[in-house]
C-alpha positions as CSV (number, residue, x, y, z in Angstrom):
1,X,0.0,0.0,0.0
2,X,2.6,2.7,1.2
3,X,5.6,1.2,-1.4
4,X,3.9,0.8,-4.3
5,X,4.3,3.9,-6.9
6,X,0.6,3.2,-8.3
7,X,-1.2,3.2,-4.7
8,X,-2.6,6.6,-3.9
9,X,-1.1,5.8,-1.0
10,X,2.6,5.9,-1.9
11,X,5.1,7.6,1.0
12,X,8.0,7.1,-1.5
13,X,8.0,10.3,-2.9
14,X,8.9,11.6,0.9
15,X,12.0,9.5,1.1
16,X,12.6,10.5,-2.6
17,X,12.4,14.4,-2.0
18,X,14.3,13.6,1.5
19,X,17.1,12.4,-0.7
20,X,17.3,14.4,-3.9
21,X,16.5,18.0,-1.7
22,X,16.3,17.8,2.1
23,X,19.3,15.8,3.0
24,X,22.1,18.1,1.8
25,X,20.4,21.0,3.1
26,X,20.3,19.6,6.1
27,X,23.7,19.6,6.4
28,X,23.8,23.4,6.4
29,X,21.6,23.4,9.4
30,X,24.4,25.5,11.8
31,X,24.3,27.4,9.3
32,X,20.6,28.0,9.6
33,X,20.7,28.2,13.0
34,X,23.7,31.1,13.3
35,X,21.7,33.2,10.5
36,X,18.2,32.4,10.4
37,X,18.1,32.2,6.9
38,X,16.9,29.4,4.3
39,X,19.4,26.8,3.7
40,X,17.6,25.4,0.0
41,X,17.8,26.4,-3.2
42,X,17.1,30.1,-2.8
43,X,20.3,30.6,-0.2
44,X,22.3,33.8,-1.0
45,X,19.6,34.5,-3.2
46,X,16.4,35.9,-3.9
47,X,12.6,34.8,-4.7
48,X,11.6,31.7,-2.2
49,X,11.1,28.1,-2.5
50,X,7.7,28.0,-4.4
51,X,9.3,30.0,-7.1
52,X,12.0,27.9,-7.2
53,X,9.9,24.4,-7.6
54,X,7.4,25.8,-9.2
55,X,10.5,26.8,-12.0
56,X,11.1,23.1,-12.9
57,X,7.9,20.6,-13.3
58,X,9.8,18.0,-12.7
59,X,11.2,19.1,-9.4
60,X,7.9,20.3,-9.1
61,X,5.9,17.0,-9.2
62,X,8.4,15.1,-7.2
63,X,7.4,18.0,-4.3
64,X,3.8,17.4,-5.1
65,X,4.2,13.5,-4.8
66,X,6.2,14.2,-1.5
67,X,3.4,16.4,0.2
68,X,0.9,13.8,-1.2
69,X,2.3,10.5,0.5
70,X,2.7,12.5,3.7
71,X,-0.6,13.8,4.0
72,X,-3.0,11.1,2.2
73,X,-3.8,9.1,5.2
74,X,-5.3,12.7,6.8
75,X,-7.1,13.7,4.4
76,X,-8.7,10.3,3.9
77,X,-9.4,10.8,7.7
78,X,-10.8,14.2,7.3
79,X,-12.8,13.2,5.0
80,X,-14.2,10.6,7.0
81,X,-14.8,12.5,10.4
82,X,-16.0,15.7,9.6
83,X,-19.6,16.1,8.6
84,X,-19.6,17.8,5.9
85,X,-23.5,17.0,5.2
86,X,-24.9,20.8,5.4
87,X,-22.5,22.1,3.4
88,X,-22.7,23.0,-0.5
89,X,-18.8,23.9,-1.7
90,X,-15.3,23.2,-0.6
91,X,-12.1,24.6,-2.2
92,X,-8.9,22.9,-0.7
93,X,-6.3,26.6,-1.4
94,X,-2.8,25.6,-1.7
95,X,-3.9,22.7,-3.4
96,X,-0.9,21.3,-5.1
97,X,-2.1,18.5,-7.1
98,X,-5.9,18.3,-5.9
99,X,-5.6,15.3,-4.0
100,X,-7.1,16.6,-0.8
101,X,-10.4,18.0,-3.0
102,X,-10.3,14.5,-5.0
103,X,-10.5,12.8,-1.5
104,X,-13.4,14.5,-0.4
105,X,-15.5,14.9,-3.8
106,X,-15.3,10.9,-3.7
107,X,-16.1,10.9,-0.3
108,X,-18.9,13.6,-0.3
109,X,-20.6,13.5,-3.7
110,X,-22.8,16.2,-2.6
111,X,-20.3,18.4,-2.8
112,X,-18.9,20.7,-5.4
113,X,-15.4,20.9,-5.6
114,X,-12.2,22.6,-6.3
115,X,-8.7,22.5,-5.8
116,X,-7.0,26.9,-6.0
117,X,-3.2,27.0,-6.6
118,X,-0.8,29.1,-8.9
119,X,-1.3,28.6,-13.1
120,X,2.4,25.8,-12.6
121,X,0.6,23.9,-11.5
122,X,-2.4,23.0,-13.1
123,X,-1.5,20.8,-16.0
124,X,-0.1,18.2,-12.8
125,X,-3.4,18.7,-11.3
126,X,-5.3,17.7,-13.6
127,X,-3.4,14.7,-14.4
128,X,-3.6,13.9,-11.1
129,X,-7.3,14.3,-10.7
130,X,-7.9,11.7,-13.3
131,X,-5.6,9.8,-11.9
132,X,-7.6,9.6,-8.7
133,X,-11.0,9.0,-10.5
134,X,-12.0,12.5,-9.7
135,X,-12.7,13.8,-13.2
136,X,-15.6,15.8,-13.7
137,X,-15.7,16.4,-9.8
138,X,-12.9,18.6,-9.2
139,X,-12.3,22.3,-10.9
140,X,-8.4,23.3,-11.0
141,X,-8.3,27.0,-10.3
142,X,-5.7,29.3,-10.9
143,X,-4.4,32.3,-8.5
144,X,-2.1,33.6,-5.8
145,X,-3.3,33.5,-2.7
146,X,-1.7,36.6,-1.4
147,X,-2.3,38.5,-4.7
148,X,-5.9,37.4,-5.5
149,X,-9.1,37.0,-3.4
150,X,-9.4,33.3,-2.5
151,X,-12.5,31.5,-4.3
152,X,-15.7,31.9,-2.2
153,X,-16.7,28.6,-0.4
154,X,-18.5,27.1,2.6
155,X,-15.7,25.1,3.3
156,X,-12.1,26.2,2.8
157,X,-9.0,24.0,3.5
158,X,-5.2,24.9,3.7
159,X,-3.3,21.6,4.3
160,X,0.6,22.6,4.9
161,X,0.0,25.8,4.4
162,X,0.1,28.5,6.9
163,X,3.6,26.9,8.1
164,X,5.3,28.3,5.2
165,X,5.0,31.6,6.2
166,X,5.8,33.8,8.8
167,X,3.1,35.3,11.3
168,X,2.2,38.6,9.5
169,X,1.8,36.0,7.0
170,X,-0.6,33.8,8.5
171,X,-2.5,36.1,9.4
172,X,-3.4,37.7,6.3
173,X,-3.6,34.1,5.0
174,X,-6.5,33.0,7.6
175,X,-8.1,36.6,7.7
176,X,-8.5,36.0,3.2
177,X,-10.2,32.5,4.3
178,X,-12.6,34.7,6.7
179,X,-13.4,36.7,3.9
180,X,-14.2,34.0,1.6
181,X,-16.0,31.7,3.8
182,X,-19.5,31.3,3.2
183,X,-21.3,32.7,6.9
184,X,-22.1,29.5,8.8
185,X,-19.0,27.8,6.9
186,X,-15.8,26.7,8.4
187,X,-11.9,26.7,7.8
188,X,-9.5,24.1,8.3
189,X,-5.8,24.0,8.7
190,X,-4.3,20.8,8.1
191,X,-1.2,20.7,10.2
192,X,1.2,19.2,13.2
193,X,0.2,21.4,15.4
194,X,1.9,21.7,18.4
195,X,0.7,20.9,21.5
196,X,0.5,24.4,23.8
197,X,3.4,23.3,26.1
198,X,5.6,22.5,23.2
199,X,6.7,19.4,24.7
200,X,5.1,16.4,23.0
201,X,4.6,16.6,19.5
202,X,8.1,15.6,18.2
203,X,7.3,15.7,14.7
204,X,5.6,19.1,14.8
205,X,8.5,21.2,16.2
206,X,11.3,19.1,13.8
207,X,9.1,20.3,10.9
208,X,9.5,23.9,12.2
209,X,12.6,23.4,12.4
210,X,12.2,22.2,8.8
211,X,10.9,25.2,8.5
212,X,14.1,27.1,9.2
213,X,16.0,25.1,6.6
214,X,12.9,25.9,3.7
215,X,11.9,29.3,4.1
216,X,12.8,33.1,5.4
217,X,10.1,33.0,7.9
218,X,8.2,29.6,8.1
219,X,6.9,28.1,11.4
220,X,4.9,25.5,13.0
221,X,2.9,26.5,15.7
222,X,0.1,25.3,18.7
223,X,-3.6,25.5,19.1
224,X,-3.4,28.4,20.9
225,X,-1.7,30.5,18.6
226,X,-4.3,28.9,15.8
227,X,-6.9,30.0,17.9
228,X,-5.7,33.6,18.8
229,X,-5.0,34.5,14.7
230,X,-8.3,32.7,13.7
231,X,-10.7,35.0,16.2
232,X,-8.4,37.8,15.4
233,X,-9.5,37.9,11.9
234,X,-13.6,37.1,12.7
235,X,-14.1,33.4,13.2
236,X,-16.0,33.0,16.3
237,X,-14.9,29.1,17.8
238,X,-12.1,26.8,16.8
239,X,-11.4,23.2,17.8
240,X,-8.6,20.7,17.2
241,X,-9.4,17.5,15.4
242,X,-6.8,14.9,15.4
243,X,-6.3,13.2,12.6
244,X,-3.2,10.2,11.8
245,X,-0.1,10.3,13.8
246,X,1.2,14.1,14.9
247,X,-1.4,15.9,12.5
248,X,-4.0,17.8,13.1
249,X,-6.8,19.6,11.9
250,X,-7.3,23.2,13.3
251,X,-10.8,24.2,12.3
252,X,-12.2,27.8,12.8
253,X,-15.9,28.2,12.9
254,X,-17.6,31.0,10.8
């Protein structure tokens, strides 16, 4: 199930990205850790990592196969768990290759779905989409979800997302979601979030350290933080779901 390339399944592509990109920069972590600065393929340079993946499509699909395998048995979760019954639309932003909003438009036919990330990536998405058996239930839309307004929806998903980016960041990111959230709608974070005493979920704070090595500003952070940026921009309740292994899902209530 988890070794086999054809399986939706498939964690290889972790171990694959681990080896072709994380493992040398890795080795820079001191440096990291003396400057603060990214230690991939944007050190001593400009633009970020998105820009830089997004640059080559085959570097770019091996990334998208990576945060797939890592993050399938979650969104299979999620999409078992959360009742999703009253709800109309759902747009997974930050999509990557639309398995998140293939998952749940096979799990929740009722739904209409859609999958927002930049133009690169469509033609991957697509692919992908069929690939799942989600043709002709998933629309690939195009933007920037710092530059454009996010696609109106009563259910709006970032899965390894708001990580990327610092807190100024984060909270623009979740206030857009506020915004486009349909009232009586919700939206979810799909992350490890760190438990508040920072003690227990390993994972979680080794992928903010991660973090460090992938971007100028990127973070993981605790429910409490979640909470305090998500009523900060409007949403009135949050709770934590837990999903597989360190990952949850931080949902804020509209």
């Amino acid at each position: 199930m988890f070794l086999d390339k054809n399986s939706p399944a498939y964690l290889g592509g972790l171990l694959e990205m681990a080896n072709a990109r994380l493992y040398p920069f890795w080795g820079n972590l001191t440096a990291g850790l003396k400057t603060g600065e990214p230690q991939n393929e944007v050190k001593g340079g400009k633009g970020n990592l998105f820009e830089a993946l997004y640059s080559d499509e085959q570097r770019l699909e091996q990334f998208l196969r990576a945060m797939q395998g890592v993050q399938m048995g979650n969104f299979m979760m999620l999409a078992e768990r959360l009742d999703l019954s009253k709800y109309k639309t759902f747009c997974d932003v930050g999509g990557a290759n639309a398995t998140l909003a293939s998952v749940v438009a096979k799990r929740h036919p009722h739904l209409t779905c859609s999958s927002f990330d930049l133009p690169q990536v469509e033609k991957v998405a697509k692919r992908h989409v069929e690939a799942m058996g989600a043709g002709g239930k998933v629309s690939v839309l195009n933007g920037d979800f710092f530059k454009d307004p996010l696609p109106q929806a009563d259910v709006i998903t970032m899965g390894n997302i708001l990580h990327d980016w610092d807190e100024a960041q984060k909270k623009a990111l979740i206030k857009k979601a506020y915004d486009a959230v349909r009232p009586g709608g919700m939206f979810i974070a799909i992350e490890g979030i760190i438990d508040d005493a920072r003690r227990k979920n390993t994972m979680g704070l080794l992928m903010s350290l991660n973090m460090l090595i992938e971007t100028p500003g990127g973070f993981d952070y605790t429910a409490s933080q979640f909470t305090g940026w998500a009523k900060e921009a409007g949403f009135a309740t949050t709770e934590i779901m837990p999903l597989t292994g360190p990952t949850s899902a931080a949902i804020a209530y509209r």
